[in-house]
PQR file with spaces between the fields and no chain letter, atoms N, CA, C, O and H, PARSE charges and radii, in Angstrom:
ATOM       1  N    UNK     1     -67.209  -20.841  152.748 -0.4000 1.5000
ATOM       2  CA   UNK     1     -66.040  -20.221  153.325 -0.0000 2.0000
ATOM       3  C    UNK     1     -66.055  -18.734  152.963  0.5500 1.7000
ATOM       4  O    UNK     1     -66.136  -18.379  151.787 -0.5500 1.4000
ATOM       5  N    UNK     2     -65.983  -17.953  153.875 -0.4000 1.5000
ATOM       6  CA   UNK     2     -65.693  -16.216  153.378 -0.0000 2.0000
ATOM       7  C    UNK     2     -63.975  -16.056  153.947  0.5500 1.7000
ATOM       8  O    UNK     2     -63.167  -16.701  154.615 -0.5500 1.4000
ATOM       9  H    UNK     2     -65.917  -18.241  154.831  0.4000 1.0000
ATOM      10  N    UNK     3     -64.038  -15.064  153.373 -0.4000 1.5000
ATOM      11  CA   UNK     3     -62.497  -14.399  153.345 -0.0000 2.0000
ATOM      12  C    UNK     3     -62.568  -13.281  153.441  0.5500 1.7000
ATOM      13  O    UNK     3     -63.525  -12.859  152.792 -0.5500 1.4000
ATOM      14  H    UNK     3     -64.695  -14.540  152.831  0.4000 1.0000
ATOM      15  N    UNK     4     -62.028  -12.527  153.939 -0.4000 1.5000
ATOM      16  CA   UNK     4     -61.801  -10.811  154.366 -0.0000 2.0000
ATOM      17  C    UNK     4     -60.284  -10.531  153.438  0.5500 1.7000
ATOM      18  O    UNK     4     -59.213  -11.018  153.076 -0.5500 1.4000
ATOM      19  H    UNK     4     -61.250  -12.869  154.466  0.4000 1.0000
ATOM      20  N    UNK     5     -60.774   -9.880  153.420 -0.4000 1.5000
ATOM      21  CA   UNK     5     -59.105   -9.102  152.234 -0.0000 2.0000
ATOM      22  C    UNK     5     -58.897   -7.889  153.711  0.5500 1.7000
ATOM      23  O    UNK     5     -59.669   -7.260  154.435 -0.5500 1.4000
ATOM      24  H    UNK     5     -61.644   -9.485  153.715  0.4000 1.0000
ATOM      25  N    UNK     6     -57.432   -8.048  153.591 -0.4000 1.5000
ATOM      26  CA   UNK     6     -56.662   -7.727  154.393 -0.0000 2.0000
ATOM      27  C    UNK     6     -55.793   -6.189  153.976  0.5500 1.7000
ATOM      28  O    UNK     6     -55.232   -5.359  154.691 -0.5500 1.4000
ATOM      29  H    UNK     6     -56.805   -8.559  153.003  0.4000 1.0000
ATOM      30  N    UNK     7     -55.944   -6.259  152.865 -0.4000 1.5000
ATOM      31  CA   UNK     7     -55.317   -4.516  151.749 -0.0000 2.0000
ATOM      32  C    UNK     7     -56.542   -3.988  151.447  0.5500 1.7000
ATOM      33  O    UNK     7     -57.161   -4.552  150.544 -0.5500 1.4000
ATOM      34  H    UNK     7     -56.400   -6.934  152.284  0.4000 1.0000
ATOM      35  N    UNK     8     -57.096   -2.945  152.037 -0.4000 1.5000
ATOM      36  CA   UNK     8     -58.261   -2.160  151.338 -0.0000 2.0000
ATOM      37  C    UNK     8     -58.086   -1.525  150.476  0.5500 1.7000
ATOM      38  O    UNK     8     -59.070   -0.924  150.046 -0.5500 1.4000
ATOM      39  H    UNK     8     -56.594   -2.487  152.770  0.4000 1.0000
ATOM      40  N    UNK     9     -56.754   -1.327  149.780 -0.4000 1.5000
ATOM      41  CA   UNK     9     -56.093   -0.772  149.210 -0.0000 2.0000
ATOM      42  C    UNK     9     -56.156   -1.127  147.638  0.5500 1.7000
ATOM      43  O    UNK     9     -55.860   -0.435  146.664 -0.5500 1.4000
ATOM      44  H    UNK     9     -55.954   -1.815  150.130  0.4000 1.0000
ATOM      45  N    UNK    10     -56.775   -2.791  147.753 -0.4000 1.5000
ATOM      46  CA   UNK    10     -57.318   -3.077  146.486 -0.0000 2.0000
ATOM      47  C    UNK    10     -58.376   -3.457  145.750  0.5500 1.7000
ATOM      48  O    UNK    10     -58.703   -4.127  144.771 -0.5500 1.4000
ATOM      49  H    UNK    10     -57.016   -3.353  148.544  0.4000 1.0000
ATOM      50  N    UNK    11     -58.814   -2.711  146.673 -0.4000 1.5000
ATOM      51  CA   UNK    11     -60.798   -2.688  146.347 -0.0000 2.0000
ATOM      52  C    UNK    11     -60.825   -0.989  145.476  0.5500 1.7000
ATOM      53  O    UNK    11     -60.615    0.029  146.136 -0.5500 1.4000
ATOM      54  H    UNK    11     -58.549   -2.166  147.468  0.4000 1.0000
ATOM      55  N    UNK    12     -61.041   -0.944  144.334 -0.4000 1.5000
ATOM      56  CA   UNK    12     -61.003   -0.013  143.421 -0.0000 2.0000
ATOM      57  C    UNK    12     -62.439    0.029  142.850  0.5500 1.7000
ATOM      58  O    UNK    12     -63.225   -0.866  142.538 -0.5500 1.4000
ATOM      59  H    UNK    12     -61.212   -1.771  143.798  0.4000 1.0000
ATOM      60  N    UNK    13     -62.519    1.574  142.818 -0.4000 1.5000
ATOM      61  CA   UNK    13     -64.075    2.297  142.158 -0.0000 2.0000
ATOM      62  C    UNK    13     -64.015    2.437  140.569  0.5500 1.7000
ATOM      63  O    UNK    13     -65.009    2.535  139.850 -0.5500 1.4000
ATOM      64  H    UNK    13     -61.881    2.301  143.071  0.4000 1.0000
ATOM      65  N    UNK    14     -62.714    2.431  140.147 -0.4000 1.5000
ATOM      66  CA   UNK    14     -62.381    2.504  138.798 -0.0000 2.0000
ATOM      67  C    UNK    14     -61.600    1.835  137.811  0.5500 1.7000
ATOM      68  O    UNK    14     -60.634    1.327  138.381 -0.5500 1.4000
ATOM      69  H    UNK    14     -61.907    2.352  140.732  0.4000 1.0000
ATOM      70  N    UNK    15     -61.588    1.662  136.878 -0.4000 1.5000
ATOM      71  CA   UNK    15     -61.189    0.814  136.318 -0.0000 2.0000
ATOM      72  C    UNK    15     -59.912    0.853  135.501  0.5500 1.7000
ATOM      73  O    UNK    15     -59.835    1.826  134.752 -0.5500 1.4000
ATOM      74  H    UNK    15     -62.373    2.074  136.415  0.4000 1.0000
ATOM      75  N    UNK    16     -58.918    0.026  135.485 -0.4000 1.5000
ATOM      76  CA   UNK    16     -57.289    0.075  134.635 -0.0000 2.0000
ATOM      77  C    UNK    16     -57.855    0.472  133.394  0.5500 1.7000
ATOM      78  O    UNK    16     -58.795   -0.260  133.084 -0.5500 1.4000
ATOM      79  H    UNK    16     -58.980   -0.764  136.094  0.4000 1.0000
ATOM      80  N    UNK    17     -57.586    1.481  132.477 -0.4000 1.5000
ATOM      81  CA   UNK    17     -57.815    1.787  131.103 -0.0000 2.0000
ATOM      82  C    UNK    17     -56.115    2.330  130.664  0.5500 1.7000
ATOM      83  O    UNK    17     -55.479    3.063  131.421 -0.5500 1.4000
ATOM      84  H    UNK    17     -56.823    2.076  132.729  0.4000 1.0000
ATOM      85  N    UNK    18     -55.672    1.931  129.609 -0.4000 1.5000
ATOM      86  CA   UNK    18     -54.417    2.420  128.727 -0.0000 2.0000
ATOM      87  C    UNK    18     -53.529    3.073  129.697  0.5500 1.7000
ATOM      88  O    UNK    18     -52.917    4.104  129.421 -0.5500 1.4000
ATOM      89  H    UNK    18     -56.189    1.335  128.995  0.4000 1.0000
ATOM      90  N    UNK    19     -53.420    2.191  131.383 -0.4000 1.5000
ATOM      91  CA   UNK    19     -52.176    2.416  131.691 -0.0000 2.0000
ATOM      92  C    UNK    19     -52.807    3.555  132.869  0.5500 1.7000
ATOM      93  O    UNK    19     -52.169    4.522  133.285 -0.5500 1.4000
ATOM      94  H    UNK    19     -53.918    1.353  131.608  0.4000 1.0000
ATOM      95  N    UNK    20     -53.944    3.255  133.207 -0.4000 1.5000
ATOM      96  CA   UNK    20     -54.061    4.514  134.346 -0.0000 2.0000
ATOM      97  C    UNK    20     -55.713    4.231  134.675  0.5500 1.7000
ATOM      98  O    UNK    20     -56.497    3.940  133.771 -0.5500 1.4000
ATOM      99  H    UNK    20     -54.462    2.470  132.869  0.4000 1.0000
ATOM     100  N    UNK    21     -56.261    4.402  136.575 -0.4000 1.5000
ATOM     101  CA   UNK    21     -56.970    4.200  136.941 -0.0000 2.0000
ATOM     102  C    UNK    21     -58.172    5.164  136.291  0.5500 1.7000
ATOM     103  O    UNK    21     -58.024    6.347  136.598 -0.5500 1.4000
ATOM     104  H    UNK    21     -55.625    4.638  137.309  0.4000 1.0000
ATOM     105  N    UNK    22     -59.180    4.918  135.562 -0.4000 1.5000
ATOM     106  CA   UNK    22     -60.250    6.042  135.190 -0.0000 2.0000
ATOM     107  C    UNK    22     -61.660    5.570  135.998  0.5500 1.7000
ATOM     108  O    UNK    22     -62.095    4.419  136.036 -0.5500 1.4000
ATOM     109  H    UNK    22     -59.299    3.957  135.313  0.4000 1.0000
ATOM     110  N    UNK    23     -62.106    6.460  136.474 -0.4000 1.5000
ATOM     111  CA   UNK    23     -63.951    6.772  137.266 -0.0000 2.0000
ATOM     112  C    UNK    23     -64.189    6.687  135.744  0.5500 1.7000
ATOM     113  O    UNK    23     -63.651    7.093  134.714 -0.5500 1.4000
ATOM     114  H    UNK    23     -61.753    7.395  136.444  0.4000 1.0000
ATOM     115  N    UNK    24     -65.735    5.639  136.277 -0.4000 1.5000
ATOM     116  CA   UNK    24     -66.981    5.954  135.129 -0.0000 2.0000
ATOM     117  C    UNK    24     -67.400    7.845  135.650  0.5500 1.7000
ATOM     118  O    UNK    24     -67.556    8.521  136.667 -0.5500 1.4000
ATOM     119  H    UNK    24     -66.172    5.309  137.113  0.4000 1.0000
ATOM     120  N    UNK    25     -67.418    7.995  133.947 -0.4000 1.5000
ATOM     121  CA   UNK    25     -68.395    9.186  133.949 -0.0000 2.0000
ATOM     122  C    UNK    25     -69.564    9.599  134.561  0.5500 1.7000
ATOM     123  O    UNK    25     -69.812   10.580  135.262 -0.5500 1.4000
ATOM     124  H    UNK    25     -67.291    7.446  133.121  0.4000 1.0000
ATOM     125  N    UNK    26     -70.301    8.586  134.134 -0.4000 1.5000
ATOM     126  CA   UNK    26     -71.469    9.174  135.279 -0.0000 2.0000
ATOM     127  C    UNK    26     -71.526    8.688  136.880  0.5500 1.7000
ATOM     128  O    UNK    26     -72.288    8.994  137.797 -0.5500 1.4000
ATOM     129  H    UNK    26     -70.099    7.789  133.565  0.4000 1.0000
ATOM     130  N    UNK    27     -70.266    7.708  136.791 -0.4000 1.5000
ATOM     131  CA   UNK    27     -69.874    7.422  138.490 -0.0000 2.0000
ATOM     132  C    UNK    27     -71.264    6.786  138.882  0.5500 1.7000
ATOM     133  O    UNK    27     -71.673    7.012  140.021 -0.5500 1.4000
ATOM     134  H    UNK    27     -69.646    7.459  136.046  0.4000 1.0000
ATOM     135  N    UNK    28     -71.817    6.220  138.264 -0.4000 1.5000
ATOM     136  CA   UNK    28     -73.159    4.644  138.270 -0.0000 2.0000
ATOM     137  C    UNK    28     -71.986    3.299  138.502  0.5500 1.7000
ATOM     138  O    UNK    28     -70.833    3.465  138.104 -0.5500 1.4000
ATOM     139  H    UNK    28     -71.486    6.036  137.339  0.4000 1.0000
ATOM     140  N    UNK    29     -72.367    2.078  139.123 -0.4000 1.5000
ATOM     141  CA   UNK    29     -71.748    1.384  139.417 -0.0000 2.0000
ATOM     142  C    UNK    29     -72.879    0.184  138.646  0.5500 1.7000
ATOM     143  O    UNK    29     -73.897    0.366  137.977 -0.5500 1.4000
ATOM     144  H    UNK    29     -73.304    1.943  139.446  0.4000 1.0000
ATOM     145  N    UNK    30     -72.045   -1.306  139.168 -0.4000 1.5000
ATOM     146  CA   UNK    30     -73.146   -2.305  138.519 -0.0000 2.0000
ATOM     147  C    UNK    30     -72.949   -3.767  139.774  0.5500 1.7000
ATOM     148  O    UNK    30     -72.097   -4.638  139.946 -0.5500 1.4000
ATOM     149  H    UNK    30     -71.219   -1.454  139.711  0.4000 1.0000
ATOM     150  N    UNK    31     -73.983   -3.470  140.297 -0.4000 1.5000
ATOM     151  CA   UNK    31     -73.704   -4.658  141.426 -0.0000 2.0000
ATOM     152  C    UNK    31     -73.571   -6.163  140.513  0.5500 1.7000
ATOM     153  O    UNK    31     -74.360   -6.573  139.662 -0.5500 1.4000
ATOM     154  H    UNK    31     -74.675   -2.762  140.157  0.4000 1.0000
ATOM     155  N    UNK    32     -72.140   -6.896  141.064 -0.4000 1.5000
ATOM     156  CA   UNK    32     -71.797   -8.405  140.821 -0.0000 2.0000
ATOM     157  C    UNK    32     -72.357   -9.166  142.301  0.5500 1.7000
ATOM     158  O    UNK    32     -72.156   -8.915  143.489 -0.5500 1.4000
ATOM     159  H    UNK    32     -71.499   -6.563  141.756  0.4000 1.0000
ATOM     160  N    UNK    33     -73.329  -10.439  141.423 -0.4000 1.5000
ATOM     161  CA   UNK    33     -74.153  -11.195  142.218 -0.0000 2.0000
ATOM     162  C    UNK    33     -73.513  -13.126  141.808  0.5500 1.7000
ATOM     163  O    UNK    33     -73.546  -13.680  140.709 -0.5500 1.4000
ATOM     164  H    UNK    33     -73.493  -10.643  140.458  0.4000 1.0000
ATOM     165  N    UNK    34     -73.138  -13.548  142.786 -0.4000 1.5000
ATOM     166  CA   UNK    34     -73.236  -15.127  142.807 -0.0000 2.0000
ATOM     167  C    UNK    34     -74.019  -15.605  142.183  0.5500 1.7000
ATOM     168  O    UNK    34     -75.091  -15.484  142.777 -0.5500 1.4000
ATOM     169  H    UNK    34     -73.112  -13.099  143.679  0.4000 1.0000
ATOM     170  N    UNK    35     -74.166  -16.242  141.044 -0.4000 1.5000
ATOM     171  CA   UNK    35     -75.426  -17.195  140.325 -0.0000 2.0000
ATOM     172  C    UNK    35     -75.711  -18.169  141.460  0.5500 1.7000
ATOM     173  O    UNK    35     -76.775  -18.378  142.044 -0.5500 1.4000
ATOM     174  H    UNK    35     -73.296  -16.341  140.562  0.4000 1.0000
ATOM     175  N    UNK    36     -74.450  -18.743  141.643 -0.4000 1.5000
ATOM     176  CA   UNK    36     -75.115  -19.754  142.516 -0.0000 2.0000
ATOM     177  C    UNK    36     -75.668  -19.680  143.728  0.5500 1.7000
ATOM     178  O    UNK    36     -76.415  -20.523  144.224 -0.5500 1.4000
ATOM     179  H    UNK    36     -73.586  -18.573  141.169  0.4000 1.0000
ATOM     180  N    UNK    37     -75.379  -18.873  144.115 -0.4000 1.5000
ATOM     181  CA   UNK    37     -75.990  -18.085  145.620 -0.0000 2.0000
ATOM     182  C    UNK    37     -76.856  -17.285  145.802  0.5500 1.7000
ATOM     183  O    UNK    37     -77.571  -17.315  146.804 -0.5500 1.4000
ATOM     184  H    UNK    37     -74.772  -18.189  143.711  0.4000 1.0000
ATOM     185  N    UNK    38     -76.999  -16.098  144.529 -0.4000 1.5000
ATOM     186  CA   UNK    38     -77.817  -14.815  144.446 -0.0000 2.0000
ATOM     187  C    UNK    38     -77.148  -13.727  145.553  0.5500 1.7000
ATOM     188  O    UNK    38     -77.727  -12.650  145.697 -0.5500 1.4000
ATOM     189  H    UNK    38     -76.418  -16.073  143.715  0.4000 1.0000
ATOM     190  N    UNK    39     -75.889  -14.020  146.358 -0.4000 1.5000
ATOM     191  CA   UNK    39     -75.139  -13.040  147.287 -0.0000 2.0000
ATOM     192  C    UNK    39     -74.548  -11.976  146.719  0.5500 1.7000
ATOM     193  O    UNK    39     -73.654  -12.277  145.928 -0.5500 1.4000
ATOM     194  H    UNK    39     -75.418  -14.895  146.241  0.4000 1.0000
ATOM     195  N    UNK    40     -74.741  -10.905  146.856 -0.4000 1.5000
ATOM     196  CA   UNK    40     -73.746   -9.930  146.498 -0.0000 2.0000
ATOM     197  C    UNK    40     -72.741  -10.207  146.343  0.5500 1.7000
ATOM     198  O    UNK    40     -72.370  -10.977  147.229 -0.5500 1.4000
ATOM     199  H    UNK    40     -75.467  -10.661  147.499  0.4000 1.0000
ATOM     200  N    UNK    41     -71.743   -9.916  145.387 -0.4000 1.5000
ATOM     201  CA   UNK    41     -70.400  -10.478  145.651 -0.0000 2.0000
ATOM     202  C    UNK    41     -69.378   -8.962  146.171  0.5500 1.7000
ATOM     203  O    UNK    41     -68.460   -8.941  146.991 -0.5500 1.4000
ATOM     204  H    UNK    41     -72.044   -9.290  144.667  0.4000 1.0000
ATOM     205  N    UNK    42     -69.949   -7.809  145.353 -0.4000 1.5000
ATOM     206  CA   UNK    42     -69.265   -6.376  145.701 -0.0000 2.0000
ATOM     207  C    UNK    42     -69.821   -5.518  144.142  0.5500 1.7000
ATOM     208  O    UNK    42     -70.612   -5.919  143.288 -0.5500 1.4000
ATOM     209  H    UNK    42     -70.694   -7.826  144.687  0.4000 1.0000
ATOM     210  N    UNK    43     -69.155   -4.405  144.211 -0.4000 1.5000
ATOM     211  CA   UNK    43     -70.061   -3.538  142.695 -0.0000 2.0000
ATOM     212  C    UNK    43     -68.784   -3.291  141.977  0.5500 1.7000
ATOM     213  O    UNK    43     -67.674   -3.347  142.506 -0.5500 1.4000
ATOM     214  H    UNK    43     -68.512   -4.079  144.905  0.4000 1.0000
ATOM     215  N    UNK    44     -69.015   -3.026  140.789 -0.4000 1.5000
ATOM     216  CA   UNK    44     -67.938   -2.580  139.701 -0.0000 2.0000
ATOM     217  C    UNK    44     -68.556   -1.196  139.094  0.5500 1.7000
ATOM     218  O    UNK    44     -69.740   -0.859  139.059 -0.5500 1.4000
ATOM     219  H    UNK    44     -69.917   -2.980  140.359  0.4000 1.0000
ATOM     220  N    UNK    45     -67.280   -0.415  138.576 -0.4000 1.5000
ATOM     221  CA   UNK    45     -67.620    0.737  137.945 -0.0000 2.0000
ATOM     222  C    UNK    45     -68.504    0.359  136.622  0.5500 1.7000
ATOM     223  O    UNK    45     -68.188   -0.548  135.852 -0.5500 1.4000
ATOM     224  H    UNK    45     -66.319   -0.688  138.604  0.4000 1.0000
ATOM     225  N    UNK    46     -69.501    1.075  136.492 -0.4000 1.5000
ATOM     226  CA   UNK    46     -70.325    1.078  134.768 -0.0000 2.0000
ATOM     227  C    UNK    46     -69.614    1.769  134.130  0.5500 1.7000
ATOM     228  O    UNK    46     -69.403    2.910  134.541 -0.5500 1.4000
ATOM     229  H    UNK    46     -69.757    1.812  137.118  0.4000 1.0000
ATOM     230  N    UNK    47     -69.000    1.306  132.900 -0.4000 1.5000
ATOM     231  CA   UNK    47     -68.145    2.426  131.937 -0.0000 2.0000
ATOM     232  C    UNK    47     -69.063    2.685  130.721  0.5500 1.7000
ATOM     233  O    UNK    47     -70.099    2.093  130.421 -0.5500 1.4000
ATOM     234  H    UNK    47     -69.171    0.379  132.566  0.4000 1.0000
ATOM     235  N    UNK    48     -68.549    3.533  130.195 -0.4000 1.5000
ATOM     236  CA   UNK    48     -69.516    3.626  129.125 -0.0000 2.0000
ATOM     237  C    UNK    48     -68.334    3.364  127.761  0.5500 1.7000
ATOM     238  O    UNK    48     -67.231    2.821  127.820 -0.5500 1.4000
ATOM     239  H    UNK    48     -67.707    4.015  130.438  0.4000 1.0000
ATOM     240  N    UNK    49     -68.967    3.905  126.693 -0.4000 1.5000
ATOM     241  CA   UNK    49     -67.976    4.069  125.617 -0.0000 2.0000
ATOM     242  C    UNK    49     -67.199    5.128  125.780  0.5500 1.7000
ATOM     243  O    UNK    49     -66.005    5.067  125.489 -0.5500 1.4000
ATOM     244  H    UNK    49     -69.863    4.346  126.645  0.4000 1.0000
ATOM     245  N    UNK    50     -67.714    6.138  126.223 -0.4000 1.5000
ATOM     246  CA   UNK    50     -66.116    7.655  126.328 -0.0000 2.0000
ATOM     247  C    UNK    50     -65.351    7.115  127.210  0.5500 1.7000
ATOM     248  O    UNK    50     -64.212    7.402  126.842 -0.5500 1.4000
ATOM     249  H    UNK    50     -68.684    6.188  126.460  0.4000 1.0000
ATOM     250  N    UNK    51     -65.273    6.323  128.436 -0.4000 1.5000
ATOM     251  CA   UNK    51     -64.228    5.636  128.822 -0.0000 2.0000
ATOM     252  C    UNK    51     -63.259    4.854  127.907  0.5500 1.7000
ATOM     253  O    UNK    51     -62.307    4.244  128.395 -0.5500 1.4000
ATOM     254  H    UNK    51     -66.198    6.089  128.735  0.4000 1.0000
């Protein structure tokens, strides 16, 4: 079954930190993959520690 999200509004490049949206620093991402599938699922920000 797929699903389409209907708010693009909550597909975010950055991540909730202490109350406020922060970009990774070097703005590198980290693709999330289905084990069971091997499908892309979508990418997440890479944070580092200065985040």
């Amino acid at each position: 079954m797929t699903l389409a999200l209907k708010d693009p509004s909550l597909l975010r490049s950055s991540c909730y930190i202490d109350g406020e949206w922060v970009a990774a620093d070097a703005g590198a991402t980290i693709t999330v993959t289905n084990p069971a599938t091997g499908e892309t699922v979508g990418t997440v920000p890479k944070m580092g520690q200065a985040e």
